[in-house]
C-alpha positions as CSV (number, residue, x, y, z in Angstrom):
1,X,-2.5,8.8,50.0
2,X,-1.7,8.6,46.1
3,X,-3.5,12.3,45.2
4,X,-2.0,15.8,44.4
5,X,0.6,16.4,47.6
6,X,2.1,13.4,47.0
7,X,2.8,14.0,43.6
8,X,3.8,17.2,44.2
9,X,6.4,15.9,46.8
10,X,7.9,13.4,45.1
11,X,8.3,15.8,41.6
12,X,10.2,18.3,43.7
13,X,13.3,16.1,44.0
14,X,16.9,15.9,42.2
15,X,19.2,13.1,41.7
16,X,22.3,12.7,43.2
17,X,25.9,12.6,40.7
18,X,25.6,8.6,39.1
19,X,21.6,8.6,39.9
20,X,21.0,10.2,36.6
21,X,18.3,8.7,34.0
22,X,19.4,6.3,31.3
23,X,18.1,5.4,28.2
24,X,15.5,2.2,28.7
25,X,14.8,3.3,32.7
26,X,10.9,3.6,33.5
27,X,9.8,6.8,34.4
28,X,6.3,8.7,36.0
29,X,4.6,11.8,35.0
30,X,3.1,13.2,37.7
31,X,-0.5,15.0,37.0
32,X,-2.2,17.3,39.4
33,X,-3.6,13.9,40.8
34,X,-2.9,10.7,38.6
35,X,0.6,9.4,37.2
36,X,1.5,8.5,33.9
37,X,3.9,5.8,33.4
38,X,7.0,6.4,31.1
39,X,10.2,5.5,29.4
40,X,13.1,7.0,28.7
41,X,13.8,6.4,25.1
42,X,16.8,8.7,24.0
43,X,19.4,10.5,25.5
44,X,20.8,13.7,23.2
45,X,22.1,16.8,23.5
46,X,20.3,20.0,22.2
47,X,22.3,23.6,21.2
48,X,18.9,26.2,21.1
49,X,19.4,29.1,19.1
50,X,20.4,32.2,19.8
51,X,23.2,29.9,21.5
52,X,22.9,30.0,25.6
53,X,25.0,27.0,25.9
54,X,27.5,26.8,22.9
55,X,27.8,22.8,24.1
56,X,24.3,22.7,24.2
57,X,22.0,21.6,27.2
58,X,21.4,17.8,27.7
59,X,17.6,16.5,27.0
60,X,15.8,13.4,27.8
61,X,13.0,12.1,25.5
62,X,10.2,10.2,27.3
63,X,7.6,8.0,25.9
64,X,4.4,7.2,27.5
65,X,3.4,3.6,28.2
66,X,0.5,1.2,28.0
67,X,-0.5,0.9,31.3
68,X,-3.1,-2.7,32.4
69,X,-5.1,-2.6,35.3
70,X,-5.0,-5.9,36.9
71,X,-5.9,-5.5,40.2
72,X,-8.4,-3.2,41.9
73,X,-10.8,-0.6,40.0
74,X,-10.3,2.8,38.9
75,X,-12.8,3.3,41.8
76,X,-10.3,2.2,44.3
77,X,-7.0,3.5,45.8
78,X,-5.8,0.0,45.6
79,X,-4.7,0.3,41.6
80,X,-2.3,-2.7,40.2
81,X,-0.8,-1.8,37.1
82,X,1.0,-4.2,34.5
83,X,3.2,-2.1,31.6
84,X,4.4,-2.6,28.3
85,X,5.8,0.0,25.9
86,X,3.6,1.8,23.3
87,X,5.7,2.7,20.1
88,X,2.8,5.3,19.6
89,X,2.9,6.8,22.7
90,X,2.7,11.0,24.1
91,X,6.5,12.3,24.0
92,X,8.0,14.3,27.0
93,X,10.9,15.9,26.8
94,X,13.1,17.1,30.1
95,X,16.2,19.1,30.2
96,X,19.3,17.8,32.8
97,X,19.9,21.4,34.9
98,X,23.1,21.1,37.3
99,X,23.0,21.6,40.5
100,X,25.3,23.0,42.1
101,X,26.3,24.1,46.4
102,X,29.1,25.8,47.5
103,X,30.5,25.9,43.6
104,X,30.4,22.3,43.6
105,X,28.7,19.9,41.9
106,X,26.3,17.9,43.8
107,X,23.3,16.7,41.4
108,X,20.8,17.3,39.1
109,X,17.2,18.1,38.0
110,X,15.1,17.7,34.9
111,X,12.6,20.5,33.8
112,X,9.7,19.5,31.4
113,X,10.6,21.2,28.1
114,X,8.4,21.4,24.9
115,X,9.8,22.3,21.3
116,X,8.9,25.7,19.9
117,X,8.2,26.4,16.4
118,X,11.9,27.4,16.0
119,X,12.8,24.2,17.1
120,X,14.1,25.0,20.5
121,X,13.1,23.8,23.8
122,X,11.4,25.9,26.3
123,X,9.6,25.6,29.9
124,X,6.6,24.0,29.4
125,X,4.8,24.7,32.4
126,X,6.0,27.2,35.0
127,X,3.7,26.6,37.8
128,X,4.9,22.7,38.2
129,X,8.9,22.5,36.4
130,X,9.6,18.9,37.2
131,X,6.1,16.9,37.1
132,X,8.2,14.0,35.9
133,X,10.3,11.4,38.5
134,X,12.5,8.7,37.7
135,X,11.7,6.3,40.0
136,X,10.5,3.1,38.0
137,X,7.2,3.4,36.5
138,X,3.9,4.3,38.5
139,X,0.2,4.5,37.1
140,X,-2.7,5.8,39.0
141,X,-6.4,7.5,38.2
142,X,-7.8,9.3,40.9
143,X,-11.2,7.9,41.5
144,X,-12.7,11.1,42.7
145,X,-12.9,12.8,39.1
């Protein structure tokens, strides 16, 4: 089943201490019922005004990708993808939030951020925080819309 609860599962996760995201890694963005494929293409970190964080927070910016079918239809569940980069590609933007139990440090999460016209970054979307995974990069149309 590729639609929506997948998605939804698979964005709900963290990453365990040494999992994190590094510049070049592929990425997905997970839509209500298709994924995007990304990559991670810079690493910086981000002080938003009035100061929260005097260190600043740690952000991610993503890219999206050219994504070739080359196997199956966009009629079919059975999708084969081939991916290159696309210099001209969407930007995403995620924000590394700690996570920790117990007072300690056990992983992390990345929130989908947008820039503000004060040139901060905010929440994008409440209702769905972490729609992007980085797990290698996945494309997929759902044939049903």
């Amino acid at each position: 089943m590729e639609g929506s609860i997948i998605n939804r599962i698979k964005s709900r996760r963290g990453y365990l201490l040494g999992d994190e995201p590094k510049v070049g890694d592929g990425a997905t963005y997970m839509a209500y019922s298709d994924r995007y494929p990304l990559t991670v293409i810079d690493r910086f970190r981000h002080v938003n005004q009035p100061r929260k964080n005097p260190k600043g927070d740690i952000y991610f910016k993503l890219q999206r990708d050219f994504a070739e079918l080359v196997s199956g239809s966009y009629q079919s569940e059975g999708q084969g993808y081939e991916f290159s980069r696309n210099p001209n590609g969407e930007i995403y933007y995620v924000r590394e939030v700690d996570v920790y139990e117990d007072g300690v440090l056990k992983g992390r999460i990345y929130e989908e951020v947008r820039k503000n016209e004060k040139g901060n970054f905010e929440i994008r979307n409440r209702n769905n925080r972490r729609p992007i995974v980085f797990e290698g990069r996945q494309a997929y149309h759902d044939p049903s819309f």
